[in-house]
N, CA, C and O of each residue as an XYZ file, in Angstrom:
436
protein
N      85.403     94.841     77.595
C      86.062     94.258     76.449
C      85.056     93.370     75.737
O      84.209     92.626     76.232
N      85.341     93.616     74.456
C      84.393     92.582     73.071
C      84.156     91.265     73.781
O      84.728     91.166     74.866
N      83.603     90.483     73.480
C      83.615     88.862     73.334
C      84.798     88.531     72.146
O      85.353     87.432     72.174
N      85.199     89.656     70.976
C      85.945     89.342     70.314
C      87.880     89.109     70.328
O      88.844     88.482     69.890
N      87.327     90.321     71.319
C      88.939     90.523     72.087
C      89.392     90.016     72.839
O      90.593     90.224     73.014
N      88.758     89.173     73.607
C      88.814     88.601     74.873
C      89.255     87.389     74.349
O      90.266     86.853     74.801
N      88.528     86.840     73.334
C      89.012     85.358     72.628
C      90.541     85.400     72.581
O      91.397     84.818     73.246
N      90.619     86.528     71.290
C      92.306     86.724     71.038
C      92.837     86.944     71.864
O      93.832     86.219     71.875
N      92.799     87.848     73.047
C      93.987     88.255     74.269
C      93.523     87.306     75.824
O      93.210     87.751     76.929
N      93.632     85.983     75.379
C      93.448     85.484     76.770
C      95.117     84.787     77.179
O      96.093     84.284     76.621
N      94.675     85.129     78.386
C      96.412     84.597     79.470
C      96.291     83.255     79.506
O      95.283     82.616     79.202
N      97.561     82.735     79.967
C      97.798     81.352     80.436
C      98.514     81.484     81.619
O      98.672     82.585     82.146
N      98.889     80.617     82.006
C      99.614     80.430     83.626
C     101.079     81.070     83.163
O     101.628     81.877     83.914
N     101.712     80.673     81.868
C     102.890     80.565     81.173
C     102.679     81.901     80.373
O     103.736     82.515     80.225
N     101.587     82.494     79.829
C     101.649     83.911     79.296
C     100.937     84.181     79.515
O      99.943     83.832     78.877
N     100.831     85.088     80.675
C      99.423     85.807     81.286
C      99.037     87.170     80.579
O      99.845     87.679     79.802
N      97.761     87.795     80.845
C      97.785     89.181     79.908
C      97.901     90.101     81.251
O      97.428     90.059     82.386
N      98.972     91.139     80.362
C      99.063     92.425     80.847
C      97.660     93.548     80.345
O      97.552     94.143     79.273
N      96.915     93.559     81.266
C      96.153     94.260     81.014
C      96.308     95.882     81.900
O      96.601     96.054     83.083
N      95.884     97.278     80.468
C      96.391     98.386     81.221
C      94.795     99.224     81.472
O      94.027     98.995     80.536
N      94.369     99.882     82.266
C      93.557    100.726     82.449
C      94.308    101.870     82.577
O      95.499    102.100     82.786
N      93.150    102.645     82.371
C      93.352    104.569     82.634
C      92.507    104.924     82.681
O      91.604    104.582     81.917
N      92.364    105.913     83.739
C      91.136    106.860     84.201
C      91.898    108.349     83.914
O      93.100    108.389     83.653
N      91.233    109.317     83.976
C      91.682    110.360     84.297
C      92.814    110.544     84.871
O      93.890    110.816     84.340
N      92.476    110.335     86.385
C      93.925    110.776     87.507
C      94.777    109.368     87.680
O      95.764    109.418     88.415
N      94.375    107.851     86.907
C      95.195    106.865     87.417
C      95.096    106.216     86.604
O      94.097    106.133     85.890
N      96.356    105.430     86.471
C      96.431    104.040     85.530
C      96.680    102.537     86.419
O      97.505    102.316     87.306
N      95.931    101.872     85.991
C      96.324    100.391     86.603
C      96.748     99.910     85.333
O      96.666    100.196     84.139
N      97.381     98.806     86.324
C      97.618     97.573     85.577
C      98.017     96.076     86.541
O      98.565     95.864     87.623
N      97.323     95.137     85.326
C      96.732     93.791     85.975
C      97.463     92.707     85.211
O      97.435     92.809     83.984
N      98.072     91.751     85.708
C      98.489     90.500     85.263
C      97.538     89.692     85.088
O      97.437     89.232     86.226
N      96.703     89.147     84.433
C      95.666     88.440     84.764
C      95.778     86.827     83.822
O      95.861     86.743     82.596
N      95.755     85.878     84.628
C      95.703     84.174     83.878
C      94.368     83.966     83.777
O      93.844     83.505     84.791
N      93.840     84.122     83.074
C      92.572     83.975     82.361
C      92.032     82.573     82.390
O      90.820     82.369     82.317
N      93.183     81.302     82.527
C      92.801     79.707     82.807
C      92.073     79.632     84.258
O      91.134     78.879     84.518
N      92.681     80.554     85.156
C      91.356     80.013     86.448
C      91.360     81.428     86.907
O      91.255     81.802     88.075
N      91.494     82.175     85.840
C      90.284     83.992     86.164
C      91.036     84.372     87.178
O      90.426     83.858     88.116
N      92.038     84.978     87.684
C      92.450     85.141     88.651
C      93.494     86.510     88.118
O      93.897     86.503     86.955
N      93.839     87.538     88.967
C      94.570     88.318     88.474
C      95.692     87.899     89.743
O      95.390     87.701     90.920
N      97.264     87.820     89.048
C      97.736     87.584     89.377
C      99.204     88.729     90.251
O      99.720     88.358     91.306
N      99.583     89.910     89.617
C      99.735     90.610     89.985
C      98.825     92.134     89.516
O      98.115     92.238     88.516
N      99.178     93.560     90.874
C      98.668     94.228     90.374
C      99.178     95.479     90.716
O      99.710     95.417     91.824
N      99.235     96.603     90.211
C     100.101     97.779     89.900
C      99.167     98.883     89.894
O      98.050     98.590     89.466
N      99.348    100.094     90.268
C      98.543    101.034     90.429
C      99.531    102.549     90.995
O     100.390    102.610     91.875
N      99.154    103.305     90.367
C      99.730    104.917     90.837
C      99.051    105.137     91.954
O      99.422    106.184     92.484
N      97.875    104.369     92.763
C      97.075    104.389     94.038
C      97.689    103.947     94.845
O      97.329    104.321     95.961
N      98.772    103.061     94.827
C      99.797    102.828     95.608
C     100.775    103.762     96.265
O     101.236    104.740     95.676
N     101.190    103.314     97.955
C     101.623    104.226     98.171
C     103.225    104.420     98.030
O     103.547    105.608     97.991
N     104.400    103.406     97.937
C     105.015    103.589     97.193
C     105.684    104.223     95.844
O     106.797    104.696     95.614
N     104.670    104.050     95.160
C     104.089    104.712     93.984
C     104.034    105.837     93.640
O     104.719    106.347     92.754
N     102.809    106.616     94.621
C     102.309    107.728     94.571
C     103.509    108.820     95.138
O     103.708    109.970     94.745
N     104.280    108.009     96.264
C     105.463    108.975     97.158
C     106.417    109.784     96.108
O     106.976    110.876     96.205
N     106.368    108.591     94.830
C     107.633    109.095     93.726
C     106.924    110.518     93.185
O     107.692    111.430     92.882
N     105.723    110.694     93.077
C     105.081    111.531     91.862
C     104.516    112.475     92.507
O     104.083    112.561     93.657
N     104.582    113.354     91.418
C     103.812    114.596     92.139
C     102.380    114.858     91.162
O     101.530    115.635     91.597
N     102.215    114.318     90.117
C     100.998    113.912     89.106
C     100.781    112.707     89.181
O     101.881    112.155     89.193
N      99.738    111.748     89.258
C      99.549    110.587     89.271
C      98.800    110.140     87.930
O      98.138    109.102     87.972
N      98.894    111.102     86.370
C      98.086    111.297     85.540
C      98.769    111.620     83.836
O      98.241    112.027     82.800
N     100.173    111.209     84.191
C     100.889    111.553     83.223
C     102.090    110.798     83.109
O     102.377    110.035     84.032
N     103.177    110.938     81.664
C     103.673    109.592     81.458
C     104.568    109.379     82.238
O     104.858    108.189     82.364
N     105.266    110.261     82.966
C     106.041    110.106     84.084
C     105.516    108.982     85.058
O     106.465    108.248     85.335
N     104.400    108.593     85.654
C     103.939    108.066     86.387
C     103.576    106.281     85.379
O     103.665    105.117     85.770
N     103.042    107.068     83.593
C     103.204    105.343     83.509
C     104.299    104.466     83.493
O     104.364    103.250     83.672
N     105.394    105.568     83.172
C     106.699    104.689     83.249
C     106.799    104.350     84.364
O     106.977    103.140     84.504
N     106.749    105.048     85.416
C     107.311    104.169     86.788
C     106.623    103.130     86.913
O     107.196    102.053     87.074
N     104.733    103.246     86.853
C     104.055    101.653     86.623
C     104.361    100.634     85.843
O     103.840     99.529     86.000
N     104.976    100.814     85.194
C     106.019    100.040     83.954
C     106.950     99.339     84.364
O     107.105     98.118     84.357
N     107.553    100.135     84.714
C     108.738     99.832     85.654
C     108.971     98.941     86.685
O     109.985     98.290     86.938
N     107.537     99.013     87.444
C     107.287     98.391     88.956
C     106.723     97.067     88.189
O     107.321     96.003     88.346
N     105.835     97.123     87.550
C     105.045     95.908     86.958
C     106.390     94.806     86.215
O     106.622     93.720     86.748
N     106.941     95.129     85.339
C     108.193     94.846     85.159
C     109.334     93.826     86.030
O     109.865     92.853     85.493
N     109.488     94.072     86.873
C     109.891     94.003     87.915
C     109.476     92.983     89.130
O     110.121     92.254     89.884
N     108.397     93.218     88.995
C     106.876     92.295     89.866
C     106.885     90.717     88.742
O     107.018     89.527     89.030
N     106.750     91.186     87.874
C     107.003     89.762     86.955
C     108.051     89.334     87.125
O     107.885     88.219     87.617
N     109.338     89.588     86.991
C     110.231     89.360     86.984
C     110.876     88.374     88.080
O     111.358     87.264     87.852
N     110.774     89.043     89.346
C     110.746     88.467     90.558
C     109.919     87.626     90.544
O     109.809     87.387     91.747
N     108.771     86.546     89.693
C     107.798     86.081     89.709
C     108.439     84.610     88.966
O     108.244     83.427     89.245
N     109.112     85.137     88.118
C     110.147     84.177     86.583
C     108.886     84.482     85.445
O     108.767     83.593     84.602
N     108.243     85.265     85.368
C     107.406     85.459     84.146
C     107.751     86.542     83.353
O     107.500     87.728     83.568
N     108.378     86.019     82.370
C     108.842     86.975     81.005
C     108.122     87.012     79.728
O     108.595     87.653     78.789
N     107.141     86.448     79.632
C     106.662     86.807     78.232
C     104.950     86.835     78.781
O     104.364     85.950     79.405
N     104.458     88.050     78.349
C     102.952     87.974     78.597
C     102.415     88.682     77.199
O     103.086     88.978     76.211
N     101.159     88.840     77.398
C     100.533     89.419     75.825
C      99.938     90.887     76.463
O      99.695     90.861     77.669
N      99.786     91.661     76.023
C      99.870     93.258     75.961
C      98.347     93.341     75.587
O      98.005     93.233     74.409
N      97.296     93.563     76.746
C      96.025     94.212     76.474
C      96.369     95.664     77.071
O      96.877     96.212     78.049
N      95.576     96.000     75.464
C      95.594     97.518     75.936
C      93.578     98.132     76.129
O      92.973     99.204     76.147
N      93.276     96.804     76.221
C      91.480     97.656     77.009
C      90.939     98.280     75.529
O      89.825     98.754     75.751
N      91.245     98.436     74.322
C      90.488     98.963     73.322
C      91.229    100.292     73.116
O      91.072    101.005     72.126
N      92.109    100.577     74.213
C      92.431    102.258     73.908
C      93.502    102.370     72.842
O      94.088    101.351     72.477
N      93.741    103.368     72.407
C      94.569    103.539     71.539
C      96.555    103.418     72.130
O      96.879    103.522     73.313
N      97.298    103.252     71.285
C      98.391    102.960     71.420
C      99.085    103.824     71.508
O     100.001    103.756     70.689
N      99.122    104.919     72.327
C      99.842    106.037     72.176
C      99.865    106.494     73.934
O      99.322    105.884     74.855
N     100.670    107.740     74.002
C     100.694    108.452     75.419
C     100.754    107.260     76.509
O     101.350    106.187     76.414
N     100.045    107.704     77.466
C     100.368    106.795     78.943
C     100.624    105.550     78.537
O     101.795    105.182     78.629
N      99.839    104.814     78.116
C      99.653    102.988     77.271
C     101.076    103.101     76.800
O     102.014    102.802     77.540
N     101.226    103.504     75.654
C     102.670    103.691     75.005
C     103.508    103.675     76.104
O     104.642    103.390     75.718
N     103.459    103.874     77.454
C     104.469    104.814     78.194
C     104.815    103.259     78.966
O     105.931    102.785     79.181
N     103.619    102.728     79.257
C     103.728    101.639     80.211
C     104.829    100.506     79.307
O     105.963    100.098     79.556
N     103.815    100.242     78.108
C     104.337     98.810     77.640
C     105.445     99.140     77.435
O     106.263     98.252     77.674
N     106.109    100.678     76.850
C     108.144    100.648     76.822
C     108.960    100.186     78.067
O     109.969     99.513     78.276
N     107.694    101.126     79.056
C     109.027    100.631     80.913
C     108.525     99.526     80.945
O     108.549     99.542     82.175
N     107.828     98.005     80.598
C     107.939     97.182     81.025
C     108.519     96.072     80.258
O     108.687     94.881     80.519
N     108.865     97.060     78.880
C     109.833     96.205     77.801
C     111.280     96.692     78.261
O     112.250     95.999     77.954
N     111.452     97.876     78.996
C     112.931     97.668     79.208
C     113.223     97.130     80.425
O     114.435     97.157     80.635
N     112.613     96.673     81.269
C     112.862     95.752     82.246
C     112.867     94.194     81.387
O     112.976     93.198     82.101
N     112.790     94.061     80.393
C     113.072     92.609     79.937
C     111.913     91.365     79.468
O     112.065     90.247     78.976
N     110.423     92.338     79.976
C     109.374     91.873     79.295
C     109.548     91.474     77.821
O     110.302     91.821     76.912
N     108.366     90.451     77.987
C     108.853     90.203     75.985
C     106.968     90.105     75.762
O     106.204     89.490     76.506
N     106.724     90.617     74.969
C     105.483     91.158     74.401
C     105.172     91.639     72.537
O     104.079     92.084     72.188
């Protein structure tokens, strides 16, 4: 990530960034409070929970459930509002897939 982006999308203890990766076969995703650098929760289709649901670990089926779980993981945490890094990638497909399942669990973004 820029030096430019990083300025604008930094976490706090109180709004941490949802940050999403994607590789090929996997998507993460990272809670990260950027005040003492620390990622705070973390989500992955490498999980085995996770992985048990899916039979692709590479498609939007799988980001919704990471959505879903991440969602959820905050939740149980009392953290409802974080800021939405999406890594530079574009806003569409898997990315798209995540930030909806973790807006209908009650995220606010």
């Amino acid at each position: 990530m820029s030096k430019k982006n990083k300025k604008k999308n930094k976490g706090t203890s109180i709004r941490p960034r949802l940050l999403v990766f994607r590789s090929h076969k996997h998507i993460y995703v990272q809670i990260i409070d950027d005040s003492i650098e620390k990622t705070i929760i973390a989500c992955s289709t490498v999980e085995h929970e996770i992985r048990n649901q899916l039979t692709s670990t590479s498609n939007i089926t799988a980001s919704i459930i990471v959505g879903q779980t991440i969602g959820k993981r905050l939740l149980e945490k009392n953290i409802q509002q974080v800021i939405f890094d999406r890594n530079g990638k574009p806003y569409h497909g898997r990315i798209k897939a995540v930030a909806e399942a973790a807006r209908e669990t009650g995220l606010i973004f």
